[in-house]
C-alpha positions in Angstrom: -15.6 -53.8 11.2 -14.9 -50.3 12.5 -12.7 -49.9 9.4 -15.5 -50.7 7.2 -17.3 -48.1 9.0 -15.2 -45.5 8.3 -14.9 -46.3 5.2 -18.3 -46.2 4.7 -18.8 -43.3 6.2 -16.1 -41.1 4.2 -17.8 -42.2 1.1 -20.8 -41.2 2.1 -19.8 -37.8 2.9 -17.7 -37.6 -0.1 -21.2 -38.3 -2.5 -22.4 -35.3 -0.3 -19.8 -33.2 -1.1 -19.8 -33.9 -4.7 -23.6 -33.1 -4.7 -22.9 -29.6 -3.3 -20.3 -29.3 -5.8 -22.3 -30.5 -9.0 -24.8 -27.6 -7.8 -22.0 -24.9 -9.0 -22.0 -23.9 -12.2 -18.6 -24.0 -12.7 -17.8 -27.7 -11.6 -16.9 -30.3 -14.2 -16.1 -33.5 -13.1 -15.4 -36.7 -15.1 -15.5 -40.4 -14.6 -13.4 -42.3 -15.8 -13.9 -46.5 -16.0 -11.2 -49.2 -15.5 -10.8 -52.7 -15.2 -11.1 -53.1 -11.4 -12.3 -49.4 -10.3 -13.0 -45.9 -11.4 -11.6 -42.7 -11.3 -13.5 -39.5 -10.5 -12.0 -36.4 -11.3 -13.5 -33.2 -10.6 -12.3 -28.6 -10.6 -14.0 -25.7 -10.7 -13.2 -24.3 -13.7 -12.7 -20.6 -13.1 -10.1 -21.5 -10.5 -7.8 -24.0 -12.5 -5.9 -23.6 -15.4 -7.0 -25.6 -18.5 -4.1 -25.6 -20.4 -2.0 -27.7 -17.6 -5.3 -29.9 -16.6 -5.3 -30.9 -20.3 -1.7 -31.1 -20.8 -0.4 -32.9 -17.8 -3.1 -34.9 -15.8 -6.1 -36.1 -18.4 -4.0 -37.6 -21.0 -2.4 -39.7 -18.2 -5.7 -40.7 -16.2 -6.9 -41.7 -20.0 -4.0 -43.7 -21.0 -3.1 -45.8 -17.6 -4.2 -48.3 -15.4 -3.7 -47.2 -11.9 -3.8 -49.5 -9.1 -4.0 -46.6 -6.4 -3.4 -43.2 -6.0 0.4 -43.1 -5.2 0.9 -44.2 -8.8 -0.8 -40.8 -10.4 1.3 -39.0 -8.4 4.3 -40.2 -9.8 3.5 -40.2 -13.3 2.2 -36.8 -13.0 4.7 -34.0 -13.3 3.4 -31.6 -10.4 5.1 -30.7 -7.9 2.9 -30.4 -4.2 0.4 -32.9 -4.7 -1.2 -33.7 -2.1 -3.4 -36.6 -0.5 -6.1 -36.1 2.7 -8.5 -38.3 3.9 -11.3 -35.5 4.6 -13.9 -34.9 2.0 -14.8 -31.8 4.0 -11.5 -30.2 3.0 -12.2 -30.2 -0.9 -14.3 -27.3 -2.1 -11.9 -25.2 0.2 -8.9 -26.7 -1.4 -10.9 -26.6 -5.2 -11.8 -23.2 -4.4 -8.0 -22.4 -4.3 -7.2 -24.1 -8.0 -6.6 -28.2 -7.3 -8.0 -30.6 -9.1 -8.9 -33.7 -7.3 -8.7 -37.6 -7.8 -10.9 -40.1 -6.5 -10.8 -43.7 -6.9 -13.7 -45.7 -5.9 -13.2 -49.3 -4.1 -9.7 -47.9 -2.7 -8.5 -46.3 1.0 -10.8 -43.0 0.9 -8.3 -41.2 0.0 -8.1 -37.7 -2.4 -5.4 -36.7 -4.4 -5.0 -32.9 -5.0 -3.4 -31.5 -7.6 -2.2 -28.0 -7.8 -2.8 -26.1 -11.0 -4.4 -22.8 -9.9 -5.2 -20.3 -12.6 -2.9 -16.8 -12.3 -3.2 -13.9 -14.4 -1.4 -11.0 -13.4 -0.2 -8.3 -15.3 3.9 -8.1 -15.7 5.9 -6.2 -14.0 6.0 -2.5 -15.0 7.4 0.8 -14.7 6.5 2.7 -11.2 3.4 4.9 -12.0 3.3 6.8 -8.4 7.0 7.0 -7.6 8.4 7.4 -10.7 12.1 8.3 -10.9 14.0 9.3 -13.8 17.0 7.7 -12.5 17.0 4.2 -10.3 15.5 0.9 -11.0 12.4 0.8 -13.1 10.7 -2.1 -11.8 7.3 -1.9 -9.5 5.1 -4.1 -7.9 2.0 -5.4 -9.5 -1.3 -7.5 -7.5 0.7 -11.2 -7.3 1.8 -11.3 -3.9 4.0 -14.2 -4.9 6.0 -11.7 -7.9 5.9 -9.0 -5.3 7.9 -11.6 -2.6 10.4 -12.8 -6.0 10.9 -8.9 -6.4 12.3 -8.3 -3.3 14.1 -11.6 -2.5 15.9 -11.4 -5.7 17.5 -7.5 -4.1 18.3 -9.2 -0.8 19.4 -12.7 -1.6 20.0 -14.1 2.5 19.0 -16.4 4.5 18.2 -13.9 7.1 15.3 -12.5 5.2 12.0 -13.5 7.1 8.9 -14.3 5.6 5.8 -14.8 7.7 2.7 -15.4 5.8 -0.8 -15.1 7.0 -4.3 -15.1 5.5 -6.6 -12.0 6.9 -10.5 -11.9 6.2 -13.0 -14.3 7.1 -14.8 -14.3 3.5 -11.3 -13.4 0.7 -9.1 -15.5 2.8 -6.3 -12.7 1.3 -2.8 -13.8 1.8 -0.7 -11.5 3.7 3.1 -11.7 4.3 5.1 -9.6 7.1 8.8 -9.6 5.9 11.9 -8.4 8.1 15.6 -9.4 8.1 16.5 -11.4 11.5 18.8 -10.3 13.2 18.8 -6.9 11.8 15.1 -5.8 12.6 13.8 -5.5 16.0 11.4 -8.3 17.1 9.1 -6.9 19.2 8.4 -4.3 15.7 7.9 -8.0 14.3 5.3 -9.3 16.8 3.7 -6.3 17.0 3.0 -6.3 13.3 2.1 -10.0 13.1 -0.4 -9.7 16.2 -2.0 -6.9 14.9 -3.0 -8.5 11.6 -3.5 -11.7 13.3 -6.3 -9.9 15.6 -7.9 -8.2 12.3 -11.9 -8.9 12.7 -12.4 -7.9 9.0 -14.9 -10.1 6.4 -12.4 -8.8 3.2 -9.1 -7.7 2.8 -9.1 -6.1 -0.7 -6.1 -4.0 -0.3 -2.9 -3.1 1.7 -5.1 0.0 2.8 -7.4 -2.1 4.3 -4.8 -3.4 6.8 -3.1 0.0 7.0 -6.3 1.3 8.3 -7.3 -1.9 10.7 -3.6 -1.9 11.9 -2.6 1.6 12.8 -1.8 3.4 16.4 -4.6 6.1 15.9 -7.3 5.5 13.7 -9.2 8.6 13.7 -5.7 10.5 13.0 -5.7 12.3 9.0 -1.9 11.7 9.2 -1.1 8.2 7.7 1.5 6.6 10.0 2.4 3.2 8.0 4.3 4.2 4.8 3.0 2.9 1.7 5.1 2.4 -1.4 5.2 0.5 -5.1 8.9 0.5 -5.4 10.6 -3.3 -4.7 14.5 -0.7 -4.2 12.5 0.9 -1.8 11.3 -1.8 0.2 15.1 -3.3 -0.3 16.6 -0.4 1.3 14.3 0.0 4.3 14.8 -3.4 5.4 18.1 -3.7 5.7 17.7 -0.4 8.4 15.6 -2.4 9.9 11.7 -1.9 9.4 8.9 -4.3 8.5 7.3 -4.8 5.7 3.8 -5.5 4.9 2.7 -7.3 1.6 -1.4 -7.8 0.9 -2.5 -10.1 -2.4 -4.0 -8.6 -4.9 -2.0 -5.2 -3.9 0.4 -3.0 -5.8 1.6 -0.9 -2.6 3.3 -2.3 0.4 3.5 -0.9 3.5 6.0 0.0 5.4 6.6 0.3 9.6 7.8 2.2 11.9 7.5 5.4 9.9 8.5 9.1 11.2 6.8 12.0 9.8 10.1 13.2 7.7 10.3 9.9 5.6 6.6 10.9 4.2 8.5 14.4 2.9 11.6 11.7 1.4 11.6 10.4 -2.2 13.5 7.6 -2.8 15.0 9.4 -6.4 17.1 11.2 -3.2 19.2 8.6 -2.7 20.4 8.1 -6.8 21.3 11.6 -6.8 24.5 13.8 -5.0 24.1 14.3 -1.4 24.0 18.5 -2.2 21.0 18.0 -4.6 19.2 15.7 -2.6 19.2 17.9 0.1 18.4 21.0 -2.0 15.5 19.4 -3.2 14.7 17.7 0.1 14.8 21.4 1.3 12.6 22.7 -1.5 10.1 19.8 -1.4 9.6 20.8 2.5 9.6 25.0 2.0 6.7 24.0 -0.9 4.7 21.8 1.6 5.1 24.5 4.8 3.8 27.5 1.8 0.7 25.0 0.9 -0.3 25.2 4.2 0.4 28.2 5.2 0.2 30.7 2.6 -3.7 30.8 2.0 -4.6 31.0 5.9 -2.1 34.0 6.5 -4.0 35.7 3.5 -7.0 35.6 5.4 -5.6 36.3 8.8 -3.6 39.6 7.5 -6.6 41.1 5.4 -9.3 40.6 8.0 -7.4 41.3 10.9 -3.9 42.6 10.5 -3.9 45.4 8.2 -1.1 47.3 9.1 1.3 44.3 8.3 0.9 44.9 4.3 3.8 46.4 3.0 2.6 49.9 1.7 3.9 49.2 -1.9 1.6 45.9 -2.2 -1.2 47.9 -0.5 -2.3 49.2 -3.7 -1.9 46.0 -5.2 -4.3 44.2 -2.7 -7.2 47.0 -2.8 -7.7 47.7 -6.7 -7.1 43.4 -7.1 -10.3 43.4 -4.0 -12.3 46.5 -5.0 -14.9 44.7 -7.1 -14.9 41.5 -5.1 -18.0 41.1 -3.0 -17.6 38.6 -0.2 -14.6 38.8 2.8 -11.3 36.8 2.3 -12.4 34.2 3.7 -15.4 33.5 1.5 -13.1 34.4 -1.4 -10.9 31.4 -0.5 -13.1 28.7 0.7 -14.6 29.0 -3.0 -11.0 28.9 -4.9 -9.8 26.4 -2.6 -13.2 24.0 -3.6 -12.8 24.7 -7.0 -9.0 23.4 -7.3 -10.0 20.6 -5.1 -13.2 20.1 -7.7 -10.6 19.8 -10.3 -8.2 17.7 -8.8 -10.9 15.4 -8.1 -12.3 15.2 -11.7 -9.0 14.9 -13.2 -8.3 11.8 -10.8 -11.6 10.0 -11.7 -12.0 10.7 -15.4 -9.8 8.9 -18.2 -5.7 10.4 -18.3 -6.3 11.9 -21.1 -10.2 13.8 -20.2 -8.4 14.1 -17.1 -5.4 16.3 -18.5 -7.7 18.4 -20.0 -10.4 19.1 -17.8 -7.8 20.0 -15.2 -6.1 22.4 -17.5 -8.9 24.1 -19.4 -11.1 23.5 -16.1 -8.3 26.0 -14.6 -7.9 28.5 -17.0 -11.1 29.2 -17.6 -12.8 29.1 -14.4 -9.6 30.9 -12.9 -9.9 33.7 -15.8 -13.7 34.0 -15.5 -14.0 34.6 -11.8 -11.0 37.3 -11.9 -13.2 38.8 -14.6 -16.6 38.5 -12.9 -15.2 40.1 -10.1 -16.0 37.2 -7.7 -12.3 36.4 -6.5 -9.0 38.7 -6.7 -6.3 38.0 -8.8 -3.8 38.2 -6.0 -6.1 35.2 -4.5 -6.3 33.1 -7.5 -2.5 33.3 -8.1 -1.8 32.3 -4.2 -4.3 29.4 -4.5 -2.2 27.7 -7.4 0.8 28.0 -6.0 -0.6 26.6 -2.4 -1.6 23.6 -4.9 1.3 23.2 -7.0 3.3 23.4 -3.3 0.9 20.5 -2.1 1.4 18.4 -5.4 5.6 18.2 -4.3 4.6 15.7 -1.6 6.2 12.8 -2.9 3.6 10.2 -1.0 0.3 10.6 -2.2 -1.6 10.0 1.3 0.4 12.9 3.2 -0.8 15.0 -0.2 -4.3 14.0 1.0 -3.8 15.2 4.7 -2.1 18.7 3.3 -4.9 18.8 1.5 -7.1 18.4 4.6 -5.5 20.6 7.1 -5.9 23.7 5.5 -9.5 23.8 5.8 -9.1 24.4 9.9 -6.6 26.8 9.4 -8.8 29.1 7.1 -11.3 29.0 9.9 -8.9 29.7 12.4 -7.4 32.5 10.3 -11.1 34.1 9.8 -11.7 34.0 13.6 -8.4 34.9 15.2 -6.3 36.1 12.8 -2.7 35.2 13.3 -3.1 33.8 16.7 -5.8 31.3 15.4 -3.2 30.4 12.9 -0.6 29.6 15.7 -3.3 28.2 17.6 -4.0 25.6 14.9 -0.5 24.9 14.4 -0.1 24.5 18.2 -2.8 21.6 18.1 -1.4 20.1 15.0 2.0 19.6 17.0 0.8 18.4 19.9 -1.4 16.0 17.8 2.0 14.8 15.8 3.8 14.9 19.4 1.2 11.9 20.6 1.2 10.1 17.4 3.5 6.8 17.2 4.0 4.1 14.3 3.6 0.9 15.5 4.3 2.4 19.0 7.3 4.4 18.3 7.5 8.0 18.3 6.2 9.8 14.7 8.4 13.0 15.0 11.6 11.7 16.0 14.2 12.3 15.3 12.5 15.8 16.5 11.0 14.5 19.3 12.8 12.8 20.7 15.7 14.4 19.3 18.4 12.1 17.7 21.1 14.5 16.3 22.5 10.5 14.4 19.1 10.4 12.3 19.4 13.8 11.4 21.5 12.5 8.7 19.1 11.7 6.4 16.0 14.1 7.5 15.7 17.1 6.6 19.2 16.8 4.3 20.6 13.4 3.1 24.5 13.3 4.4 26.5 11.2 1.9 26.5 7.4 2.6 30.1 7.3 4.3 28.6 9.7 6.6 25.2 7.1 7.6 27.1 4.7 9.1 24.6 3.8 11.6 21.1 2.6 11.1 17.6 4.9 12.4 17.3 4.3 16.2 13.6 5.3 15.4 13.4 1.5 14.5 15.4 0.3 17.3 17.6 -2.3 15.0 19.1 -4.9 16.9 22.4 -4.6 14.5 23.2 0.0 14.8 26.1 -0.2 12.6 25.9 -0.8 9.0 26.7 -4.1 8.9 30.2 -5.0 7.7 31.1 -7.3 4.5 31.8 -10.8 6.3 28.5 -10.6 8.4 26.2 -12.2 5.3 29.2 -13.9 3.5 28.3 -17.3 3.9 
């Protein structure tokens, strides 16, 4: 009698769910009538893909007899079908692309059928990291690809995959990826805790968790490195990081990071060791001179004087003689307008883009020299502090470059070249605090590890990296010999 009951009961609630579902404009079901029962079948059409539904599953429920539900699932060819015994668990599990089978006057039982709909574009060249030389291939918004991309580089068992879904409302599917034994596992747990404490409604992007996930929040310098490349992601694993992959994201991110990785491209490591580090060098002397450069302008003319050269003196007054407003006016303005630009060129189509940022330039550059509103000498430092900033091969530490300079113009007005030093002083005590994922963001700095110095500032050649960053703390610090993944 109890059975009965129950029996009764899951019906029930199963006509209840199928009257929620039927109020959904995307919900086709179908019934279909045999000798002894019938079959109800029922998607949600925007979630499913046709093409398989019509190929594989209604040509069989239209030809057969079926006794019960075990015999669908054998004459259909896909793979993870599933039965459960809760109606309650169907618009979640229709939501993510099965199909469902019911068969009246049998166990209440429902059989699930995966056939979820996935477009995603194909796997294309990198469009932020781009590399002359070095793999081609980048990450596109199919966490599952992404995964494929990676495995396919680092083909062991060790490789770890821990998947997760973050956000109360998207449900997006996240995956924290490390290689056992190699990467340290309380960098693991700490990653996987943090996501898993997210309080967050959506998920839309790896940015989302790089924000919700990070040591200091409120800090402009980004302390999870973000990247598109599938080598890149490759190579930091086997030292020993963790990885961070986010459906429906192109960029992964990458953890512990030190400061010095964020001035690294990866285009480094496909060169020689003496150009790598020459343009490792250059890329850092460009960044310091984008920061610097403007500030010290505006420190030496409004307070140090006597420190210009007495050949550029002359330079410097007839270039200033018709401008009206002090230095530091002069370069807040230029330093808007390139920022104006950059940010129209960013937001408007590549090619408008292109065009306003070059024409935008010239002109406005030209027309302010002319109308006597900015110096020449101004206008040329300007550019250059923006083509230096541009050499930043991660686009987020370009942002923060970007940002900084702002507070040491006003420091520069106020104090000269003290408030300069000053601002610098609070910059390092700021990076002297920061930690990524609890480990120190300057080392090998502070603390200073003369071993990671081999591929900081200068990239030693590979026979000379035979140990792993300690910044990581890998459980394995030598490179790991041949027979240790030979299985």
């Amino acid at each position: 009698m109890k059975k009965k009951v129950t029996k009764k009961k899951k019906q029930r609630d199963f006509q209840n769910t199928l009257a929620e579902l039927t109020q959904k404009d995307d919900f086709i079901d179908y019934q279909f009538e045999h000798n002894d029962s019938s079959i109800c079948l029922g998607y949600l059409k925007s979630a499913i893909d046709t093409e398989k539904l019509e190929k594989y599953i209604l040509p069989q429920i239209q030809q057969n007899d079926y006794i019960d539900l075990n015999e669908v699932i054998n004459d259909i060819p896909i793979t993870k079908s599933q039965l459960i015994d809760d109606p309650d668990q169907l618009q979640e599990m229709l939501i993510q692309g099965f199909v469902f089978i019911y068969m009246e006057n049998v166990n209440p039982q429902y059989l699930l059928i995966p056939i979820p709909l996935t477009k995603t574009r194909q796997v294309g060249i990198p469009e932020v990291e781009f590399s002359v030389v070095g793999p081609k291939e980048a990450f596109v918004e199919n966490i599952d690809t992404n995964l494929n991309l990676v495995r396919k580089r680092i083909s062991v068992p060790e490789l770890s995959m821990e998947k997760m879904k973050v956000g109360t409302v998207t449900k997006t599917k996240v995956a924290v990826v490390s290689i056992e034994g190699i990467a340290d596992k309380e960098n693991v747990r700490t990653v996987i805790q943090r996501i898993k404490d997210v309080q967050m409604d959506q998920v839309i992007d790896s940015s989302y968790i790089q924000q919700a996930i990070t040591d200091n929040q409120n800090s402009p310098f980004p302390q999870l490195l973000d990247t598109e490349r599938p080598d890149r992601i490759a190579a930091v694993l086997t030292e020993g990081k963790v990885a961070i992959f986010v459906d429906g994201s192109p960029h992964v991110l990458i953890g512990p990071t030190t400061l010095v990785e964020f001035f690294s491209a990866f285009e480094d490591y496909f060169l020689n060791w003496t150009l790598a580090s020459a343009f490792r060098l250059i890329r850092l002397f460009a960044v310091f001179f984008s920061i610097l450069i403007t500030p010290l302008y505006v420190a030496i003319l409004t307070h140090h004087f006597e420190l210009i050269p007495k050949t550029l003196l002359g330079t410097l007054v007839s270039s200033r003689t018709q401008v009206p407003f002090p230095p530091i006016l002069e370069a807040i303005i230029l330093e808007l307008t390139i920022e104006l630009l950059r940010e129209a060129g960013a937001r408007l189509p590549s090619k408008i883009g292109q065009t306003i940022g070059i024409v935008g330039g010239i002109v406005i550059g030209t027309a302010s020299v002319e109308a006597g509103l900015t110096s020449n000498v101004l206008l040329i430092i300007v550019a250059l502090a923006a083509l230096g900033s541009f050499t930043t091969p991660v686009y987020q530490m370009g942002n923060t470059i970007r940002l900084i300079r702002f507070p040491l113009l006003a420091f520069a007005h106020i104090y000269g070249i003290l408030g300069v030093g000053i601002c610098i002083a609070y910059i390092m005590v700021h990076l002297l605090k920061l930690t990524s994922l609890g480990r120190p963001f300057l080392e090998p700095i502070f603390p200073f590890r003369l071993t990671d110095l081999k591929d900081a500032f200068i990239r030693l050649p590979f026979d000379k990296q035979n140990k792993r960053p300690f910044a990581v703390r890998p459980e394995k610090v030598l490179r790991s010999a041949k027979q240790d993944y030979e299985k």
